[in-house]
C-alpha positions as CSV (number, residue, x, y, z in Angstrom):
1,X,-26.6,27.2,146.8
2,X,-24.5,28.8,149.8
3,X,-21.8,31.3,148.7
4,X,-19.6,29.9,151.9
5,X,-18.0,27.1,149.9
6,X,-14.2,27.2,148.7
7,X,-11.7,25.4,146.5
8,X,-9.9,22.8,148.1
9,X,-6.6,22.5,147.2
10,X,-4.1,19.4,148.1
11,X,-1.5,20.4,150.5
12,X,2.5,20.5,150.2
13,X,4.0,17.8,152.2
14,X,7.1,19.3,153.9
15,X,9.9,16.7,154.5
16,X,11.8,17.7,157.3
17,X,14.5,16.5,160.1
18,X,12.6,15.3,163.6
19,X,14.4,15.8,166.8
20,X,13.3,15.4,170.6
21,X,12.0,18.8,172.0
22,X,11.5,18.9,176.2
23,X,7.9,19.8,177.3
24,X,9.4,22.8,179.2
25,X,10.3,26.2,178.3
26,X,11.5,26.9,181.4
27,X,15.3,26.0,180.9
28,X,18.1,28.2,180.5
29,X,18.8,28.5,177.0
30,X,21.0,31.3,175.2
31,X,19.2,34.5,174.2
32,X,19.4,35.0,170.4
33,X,18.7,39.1,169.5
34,X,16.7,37.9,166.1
35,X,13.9,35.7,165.8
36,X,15.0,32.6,163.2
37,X,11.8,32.3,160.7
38,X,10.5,29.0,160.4
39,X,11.2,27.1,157.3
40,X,10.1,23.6,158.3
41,X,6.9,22.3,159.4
42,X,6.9,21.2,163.6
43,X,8.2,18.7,165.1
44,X,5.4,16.3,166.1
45,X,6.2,13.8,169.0
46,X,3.9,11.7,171.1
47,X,4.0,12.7,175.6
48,X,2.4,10.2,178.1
49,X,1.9,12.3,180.8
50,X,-0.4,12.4,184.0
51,X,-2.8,15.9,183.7
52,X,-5.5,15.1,185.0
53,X,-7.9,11.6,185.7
54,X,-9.1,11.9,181.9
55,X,-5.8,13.6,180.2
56,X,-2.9,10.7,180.5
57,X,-1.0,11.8,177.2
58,X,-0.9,13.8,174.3
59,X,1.3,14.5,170.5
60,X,2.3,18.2,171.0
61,X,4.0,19.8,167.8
62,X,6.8,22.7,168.3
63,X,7.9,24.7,166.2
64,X,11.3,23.8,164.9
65,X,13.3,26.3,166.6
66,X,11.3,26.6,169.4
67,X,14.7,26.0,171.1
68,X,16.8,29.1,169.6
69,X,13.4,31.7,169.6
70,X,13.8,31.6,173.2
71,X,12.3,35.1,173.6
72,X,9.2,33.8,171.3
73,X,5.7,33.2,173.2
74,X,3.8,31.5,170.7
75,X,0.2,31.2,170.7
76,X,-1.2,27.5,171.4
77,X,-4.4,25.4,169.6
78,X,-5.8,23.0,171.4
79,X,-7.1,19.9,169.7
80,X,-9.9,17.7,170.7
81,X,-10.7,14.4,168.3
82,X,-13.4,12.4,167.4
83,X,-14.1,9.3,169.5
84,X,-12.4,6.7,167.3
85,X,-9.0,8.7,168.6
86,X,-9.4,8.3,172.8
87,X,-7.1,6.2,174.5
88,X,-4.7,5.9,177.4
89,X,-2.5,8.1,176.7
90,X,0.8,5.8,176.7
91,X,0.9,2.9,173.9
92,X,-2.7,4.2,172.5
93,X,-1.3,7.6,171.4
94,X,-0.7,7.0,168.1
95,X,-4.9,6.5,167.5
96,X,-4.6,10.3,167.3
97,X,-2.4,10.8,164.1
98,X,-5.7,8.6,162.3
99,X,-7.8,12.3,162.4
100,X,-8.4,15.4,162.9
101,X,-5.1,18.3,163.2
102,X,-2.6,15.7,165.1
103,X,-3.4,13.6,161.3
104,X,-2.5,16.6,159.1
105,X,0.6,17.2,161.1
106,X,2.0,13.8,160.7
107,X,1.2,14.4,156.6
108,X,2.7,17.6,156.5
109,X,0.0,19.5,156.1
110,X,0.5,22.3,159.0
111,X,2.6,25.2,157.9
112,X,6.1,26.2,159.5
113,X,4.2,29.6,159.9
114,X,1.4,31.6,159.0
115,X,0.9,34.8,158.0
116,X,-1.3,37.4,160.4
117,X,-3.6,40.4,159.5
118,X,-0.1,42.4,159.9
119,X,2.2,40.0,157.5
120,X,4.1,38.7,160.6
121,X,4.8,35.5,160.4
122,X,3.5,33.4,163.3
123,X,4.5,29.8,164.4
124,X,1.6,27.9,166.7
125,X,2.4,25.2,169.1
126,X,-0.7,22.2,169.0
127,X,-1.3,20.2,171.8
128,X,-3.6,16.9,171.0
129,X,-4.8,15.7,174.4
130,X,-5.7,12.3,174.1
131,X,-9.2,11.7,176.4
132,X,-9.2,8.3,178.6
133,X,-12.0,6.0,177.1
134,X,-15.4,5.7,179.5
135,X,-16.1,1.5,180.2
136,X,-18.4,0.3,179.0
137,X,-20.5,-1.9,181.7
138,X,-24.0,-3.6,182.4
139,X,-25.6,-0.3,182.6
140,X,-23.6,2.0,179.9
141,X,-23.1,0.7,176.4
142,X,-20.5,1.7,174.0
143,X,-23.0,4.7,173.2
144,X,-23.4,5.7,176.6
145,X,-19.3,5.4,177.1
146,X,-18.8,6.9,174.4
147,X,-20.4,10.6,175.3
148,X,-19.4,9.9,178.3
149,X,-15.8,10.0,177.8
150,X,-16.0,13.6,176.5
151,X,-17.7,15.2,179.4
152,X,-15.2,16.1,181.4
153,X,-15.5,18.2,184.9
154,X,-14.6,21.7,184.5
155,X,-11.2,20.9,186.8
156,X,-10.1,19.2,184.3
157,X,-9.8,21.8,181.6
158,X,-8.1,24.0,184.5
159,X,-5.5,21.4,184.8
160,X,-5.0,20.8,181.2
161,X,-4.4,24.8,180.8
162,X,-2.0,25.2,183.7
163,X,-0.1,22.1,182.2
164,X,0.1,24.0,179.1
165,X,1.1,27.2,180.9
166,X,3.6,25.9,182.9
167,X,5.4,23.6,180.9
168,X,5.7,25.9,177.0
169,X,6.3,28.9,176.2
170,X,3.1,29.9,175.5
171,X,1.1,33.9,174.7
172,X,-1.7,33.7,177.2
173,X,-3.9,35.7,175.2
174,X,-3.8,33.9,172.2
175,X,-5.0,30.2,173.1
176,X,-7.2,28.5,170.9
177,X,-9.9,25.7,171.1
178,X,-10.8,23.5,168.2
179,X,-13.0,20.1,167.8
180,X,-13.8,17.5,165.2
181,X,-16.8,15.4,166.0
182,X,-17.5,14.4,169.1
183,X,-14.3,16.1,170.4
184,X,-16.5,19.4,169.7
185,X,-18.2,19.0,173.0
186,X,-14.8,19.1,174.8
187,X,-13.6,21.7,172.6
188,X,-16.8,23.5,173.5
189,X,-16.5,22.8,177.3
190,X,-13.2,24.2,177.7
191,X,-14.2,27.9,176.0
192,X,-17.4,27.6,178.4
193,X,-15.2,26.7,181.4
194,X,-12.8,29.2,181.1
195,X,-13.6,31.8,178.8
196,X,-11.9,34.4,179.2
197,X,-9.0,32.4,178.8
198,X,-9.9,31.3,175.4
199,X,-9.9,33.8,172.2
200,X,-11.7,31.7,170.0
201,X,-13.2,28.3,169.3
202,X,-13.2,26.6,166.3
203,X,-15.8,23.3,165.7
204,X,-15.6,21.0,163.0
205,X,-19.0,18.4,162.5
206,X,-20.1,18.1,165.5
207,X,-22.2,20.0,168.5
208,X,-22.2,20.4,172.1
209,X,-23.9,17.9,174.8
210,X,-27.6,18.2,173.7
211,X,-29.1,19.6,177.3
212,X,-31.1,22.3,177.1
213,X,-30.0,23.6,180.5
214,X,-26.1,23.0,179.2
215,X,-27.3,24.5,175.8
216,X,-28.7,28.2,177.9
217,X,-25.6,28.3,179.8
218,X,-23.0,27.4,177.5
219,X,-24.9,29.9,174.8
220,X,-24.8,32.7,177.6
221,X,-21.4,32.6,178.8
222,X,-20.3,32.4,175.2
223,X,-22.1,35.4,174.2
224,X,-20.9,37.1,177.1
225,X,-17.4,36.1,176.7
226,X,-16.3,37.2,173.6
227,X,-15.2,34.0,172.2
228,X,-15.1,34.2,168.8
229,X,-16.7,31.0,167.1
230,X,-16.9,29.7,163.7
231,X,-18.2,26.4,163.1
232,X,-18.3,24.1,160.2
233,X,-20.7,21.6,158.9
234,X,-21.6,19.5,156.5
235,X,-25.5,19.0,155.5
236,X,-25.8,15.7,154.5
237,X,-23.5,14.8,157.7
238,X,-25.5,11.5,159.0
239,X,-23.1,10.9,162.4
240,X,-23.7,14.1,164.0
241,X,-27.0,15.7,161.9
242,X,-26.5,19.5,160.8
243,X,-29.3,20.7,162.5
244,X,-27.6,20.1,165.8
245,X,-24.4,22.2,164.9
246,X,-26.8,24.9,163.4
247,X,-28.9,24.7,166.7
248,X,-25.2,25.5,168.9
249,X,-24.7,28.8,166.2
250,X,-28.2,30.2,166.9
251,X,-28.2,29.3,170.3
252,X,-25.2,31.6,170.8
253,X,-26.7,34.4,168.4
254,X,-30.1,34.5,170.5
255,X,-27.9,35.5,173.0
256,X,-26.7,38.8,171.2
257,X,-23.0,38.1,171.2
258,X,-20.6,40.9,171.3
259,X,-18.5,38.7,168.5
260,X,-21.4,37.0,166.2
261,X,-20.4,33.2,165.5
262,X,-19.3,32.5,161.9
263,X,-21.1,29.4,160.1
264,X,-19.9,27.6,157.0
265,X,-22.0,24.5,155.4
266,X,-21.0,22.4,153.1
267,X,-23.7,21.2,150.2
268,X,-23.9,17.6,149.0
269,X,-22.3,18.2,145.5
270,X,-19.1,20.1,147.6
271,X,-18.6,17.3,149.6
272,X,-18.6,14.6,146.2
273,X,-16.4,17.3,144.9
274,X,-13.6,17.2,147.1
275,X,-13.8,13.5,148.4
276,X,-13.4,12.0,145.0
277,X,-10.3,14.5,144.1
278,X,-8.4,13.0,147.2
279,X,-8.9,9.6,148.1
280,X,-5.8,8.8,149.8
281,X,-7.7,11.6,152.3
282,X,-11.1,10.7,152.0
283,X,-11.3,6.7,150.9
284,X,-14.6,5.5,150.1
285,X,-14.6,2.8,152.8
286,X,-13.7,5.4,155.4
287,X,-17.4,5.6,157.8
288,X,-16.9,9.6,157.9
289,X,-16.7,9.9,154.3
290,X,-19.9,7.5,153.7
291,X,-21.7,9.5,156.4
292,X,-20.5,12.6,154.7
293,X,-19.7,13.5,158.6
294,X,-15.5,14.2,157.9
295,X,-14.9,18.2,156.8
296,X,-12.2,18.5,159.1
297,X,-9.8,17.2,157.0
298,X,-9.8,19.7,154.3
299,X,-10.8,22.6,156.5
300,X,-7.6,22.0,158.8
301,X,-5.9,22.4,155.8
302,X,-4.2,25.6,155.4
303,X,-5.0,25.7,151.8
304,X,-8.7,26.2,152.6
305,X,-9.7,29.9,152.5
306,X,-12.5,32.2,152.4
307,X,-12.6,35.7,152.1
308,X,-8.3,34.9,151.5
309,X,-8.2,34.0,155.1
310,X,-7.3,30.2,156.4
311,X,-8.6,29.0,160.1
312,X,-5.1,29.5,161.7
313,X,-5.3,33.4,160.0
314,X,-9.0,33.9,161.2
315,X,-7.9,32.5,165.0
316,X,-4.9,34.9,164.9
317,X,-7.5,38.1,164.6
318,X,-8.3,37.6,168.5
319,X,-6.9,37.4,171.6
320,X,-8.3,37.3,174.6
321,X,-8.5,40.3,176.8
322,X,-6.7,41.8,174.0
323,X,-7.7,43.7,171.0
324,X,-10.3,42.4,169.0
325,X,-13.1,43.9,166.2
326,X,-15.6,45.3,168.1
327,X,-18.8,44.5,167.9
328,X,-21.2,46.8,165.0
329,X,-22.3,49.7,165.8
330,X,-25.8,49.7,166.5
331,X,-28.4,51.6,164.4
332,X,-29.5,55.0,165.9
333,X,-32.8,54.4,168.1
334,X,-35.9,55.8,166.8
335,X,-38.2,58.2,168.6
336,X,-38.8,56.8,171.9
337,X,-35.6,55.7,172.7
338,X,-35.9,51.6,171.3
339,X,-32.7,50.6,169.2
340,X,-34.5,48.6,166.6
341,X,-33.3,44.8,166.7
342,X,-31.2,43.9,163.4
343,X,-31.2,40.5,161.3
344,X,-29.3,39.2,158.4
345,X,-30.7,35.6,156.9
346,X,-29.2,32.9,155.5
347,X,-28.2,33.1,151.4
348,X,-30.6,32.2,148.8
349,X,-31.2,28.6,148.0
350,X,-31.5,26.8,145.0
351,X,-33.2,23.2,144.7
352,X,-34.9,20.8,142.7
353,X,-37.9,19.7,142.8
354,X,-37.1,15.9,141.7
355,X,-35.1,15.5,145.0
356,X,-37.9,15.6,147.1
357,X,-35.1,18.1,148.9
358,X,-37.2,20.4,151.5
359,X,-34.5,24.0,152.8
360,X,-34.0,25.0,155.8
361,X,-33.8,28.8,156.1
362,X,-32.1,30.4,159.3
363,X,-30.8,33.7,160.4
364,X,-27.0,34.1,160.7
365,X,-27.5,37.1,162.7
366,X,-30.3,38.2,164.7
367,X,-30.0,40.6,167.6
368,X,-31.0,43.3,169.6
369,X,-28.7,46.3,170.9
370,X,-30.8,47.4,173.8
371,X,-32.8,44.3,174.3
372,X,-34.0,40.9,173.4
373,X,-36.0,39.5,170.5
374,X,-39.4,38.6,172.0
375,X,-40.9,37.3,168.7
376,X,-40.1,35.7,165.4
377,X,-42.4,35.3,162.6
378,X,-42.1,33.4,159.0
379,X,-44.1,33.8,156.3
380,X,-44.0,34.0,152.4
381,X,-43.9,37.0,150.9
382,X,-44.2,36.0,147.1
383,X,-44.2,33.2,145.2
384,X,-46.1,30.2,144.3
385,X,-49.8,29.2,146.2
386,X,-48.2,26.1,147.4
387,X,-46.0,26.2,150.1
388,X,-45.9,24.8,154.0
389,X,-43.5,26.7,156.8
390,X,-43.1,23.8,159.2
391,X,-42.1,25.9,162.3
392,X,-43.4,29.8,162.1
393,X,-42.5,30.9,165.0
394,X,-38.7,29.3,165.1
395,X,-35.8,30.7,164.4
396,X,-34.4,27.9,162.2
397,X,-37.4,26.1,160.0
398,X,-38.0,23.9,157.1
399,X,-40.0,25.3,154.4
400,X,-41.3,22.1,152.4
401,X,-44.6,21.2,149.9
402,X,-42.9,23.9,147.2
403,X,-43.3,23.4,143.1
404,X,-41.0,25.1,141.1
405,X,-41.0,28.4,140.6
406,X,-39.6,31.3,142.5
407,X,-40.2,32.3,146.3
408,X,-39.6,34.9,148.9
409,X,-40.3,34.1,152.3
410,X,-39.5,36.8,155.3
411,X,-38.2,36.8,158.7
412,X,-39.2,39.7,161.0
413,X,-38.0,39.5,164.6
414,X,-39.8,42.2,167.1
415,X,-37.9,42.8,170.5
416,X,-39.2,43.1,173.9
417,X,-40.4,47.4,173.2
418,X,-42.0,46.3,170.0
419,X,-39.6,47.3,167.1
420,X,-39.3,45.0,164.2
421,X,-37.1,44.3,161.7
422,X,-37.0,41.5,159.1
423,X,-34.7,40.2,156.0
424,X,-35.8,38.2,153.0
425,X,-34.2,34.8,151.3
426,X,-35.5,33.7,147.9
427,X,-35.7,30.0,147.7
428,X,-35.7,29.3,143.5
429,X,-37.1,25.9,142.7
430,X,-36.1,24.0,139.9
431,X,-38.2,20.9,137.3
């Protein structure tokens, strides 16, 4: 049904030698002439330490010889987790090797090095920050401590960066933002806080704190920004429900990006796919695999690609006040003067109609070079009689009531000097 899927293959598990690494890279350590390639996956050890009122502790992994490439400023991800991770940052750290990147460390599934669009290999260093717990009282339930604990003041992220700054040896243009679940919104935060700070931003099955004012802002400064985004998310996902992480990509595309967010979602039969293969990953008791809300695990995986490229490759293409793909050219205006707007729609869909299974159809790019889309329109340009578009004037809507045969139904977007465009998607319903 989507063409963004990919073949999940198990990782390697690197065995390796740990030793204690010190949080600074300040210190005076003997200047090698040659860069010493890393052959062994990071080491992975857990810091309590005081950054800010809601940052008490992290795991931070270095790469092995992080101690000999003393010349080496290596670009830095930062990890936010899911909920079931927060803690106090002192005895509670070890919640954070349960999920998420900190997880795939401690199983060997992170990579001494990747390779970049050059062929140079790159070592990253990851910083888990473990997030102090809300409590929960007389007028906040766990629900309510729950969000709570992931909405941070914007200080915050300021002091968690300088911490970073100050105490690694760390490429300022290359740091990198990533969430799973609720640890999206932080993830999310951070890149809206301080975003020219932050190349890209990389979300795993959640979305940010649903506020429309928050949503405008955090859209706008995003789009403004040059953060690169890609964001992952499974369809079926009942914790955090699809239409919320697909709301956060078009939110940001509304706002005509200079870098257009990258979406990847993952179908029902994908998902049963790759949880059954691995189910030392992905055990049926697990609540993330019965909500069908956990695609972090496999996507933090190096071995997952598309188009060739894994996450840690595709964060490597950007930097931050560095060089980056430029945005497409846009198309030459017509007469008058008014660049028409441009739109690319979702891929085709295939369903059947015994599982009462309504689409949603959705643009994955719609902009306009020299203005703003004023209007959006659905409708069905051939097909079957039957048919209902639940929202026509939405970007993102349900098309629902179909019987099987084979439709076309057409976006056109018309900007703020009355040029249109529009794109297609062919829905083919199945007995």
């Amino acid at each position: 049904m989507r063409k963004l899927y990919a073949i999940l293959v198990i990782g390697l598990v690197f065995a390796s030698c740990r030793k204690e690494l010190p949080d600074t890279g300040q210190q005076n350590f003997t200047v090698e002439s040659n860069v010493v390639d890393e052959t062994i996956p990071p080491i992975h050890t857990p810091v309590s330490a005081y950054i800010s009122p809601h940052i008490r502790g992290y795991y931070k992994a270095i790469p092995a010889n992080y101690n000999i490439n003393t010349t080496v400023k290596y670009p830095v991800i930062i990890h936010f987790t899911g909920a079931g991770q927060f803690g106090n940052g002192s005895n509670e750290l070890n919640r954070l090797l349960v999920e998420g990147l900190a997880r795939n460390i401690k199983d060997g599934k992170f990579p001494p090095y990747v390779l970049d669009a050059s062929g140079k290999k790159v070592s990253f260093i990851v910083i888990t920050p473990q997030l102090l717990p809300y409590p929960i009282t007389s007028t906040c339930n766990s629900a309510c401590a729950m969000v709570r604990s992931a909405n941070l003041a914007a200080a915050e992220y300021g002091q968690l960066l300088a911490y970073i700054k100050n105490n690694f040896r760390v490429d300022p243009t290359r740091i990198y933002s990533t969430g799973m679940s609720l640890g999206v919104r932080p993830a999310v935060d951070l890149a809206t806080a301080f975003p020219t700070q932050i190349a890209a931003l990389l979300t795993t099955g959640g979305a940010p704190q649903i506020n429309n004012t928050t949503y405008v802002t955090m859209a706008k400064t995003l789009a403004a920004s040059r953060v690169a985004i890609w964001h992952f998310h499974n369809r079926p996902d009942a914790a955090v429900v699809y239409s919320e992480g697909l709301r956060f990509v078009n939110q940001v595309i509304w706002n005509s990006p200079q870098i257009t967010p990258k979406l990847t979602t993952f179908e029902d039969a994908y998902l049963n796919a790759v949880y059954s293969a691995d189910r030392i990953s992905f055990p049926a008791n697990k609540h993330a695999v019965i909500t069908k809300h956990d695609c972090w695990t496999f996507v933090l995986n190096p071995n997952y690609k598309e188009n060739n490229m894994n996450v840690y490759q595709w964060m490597l293409k950007y930097s931050a006040g560095g060089t980056q793909p430029p945005p497409p050219p846009p198309p030459p205006p017509p007469p008058g003067g008014n660049a028409v707007p441009q739109i690319t729609l979702c891929n085709d869909v295939v369903v059947k109609l015994s599982s009462n299974y309504w689409p949603n159809v959705y643009p994955l790019s719609a902009r306009d070079p020299d203005g703003y889309v004023a209007n959006i329109q659905w409708t069905k340009f051939s097909g079957p009689a039957n048919y209902t578009i639940v929202s026509p004037k939405m970007a993102t809507t349900r098309i629902s009531n179909l019987v099987s045969g084979i439709y076309v139904f057409r976006m056109t977007i018309t900007d703020n000097k009355g040029a249109s465009a529009y794109d297609d998607v062919k829905i083919t319903v199945s007995p």
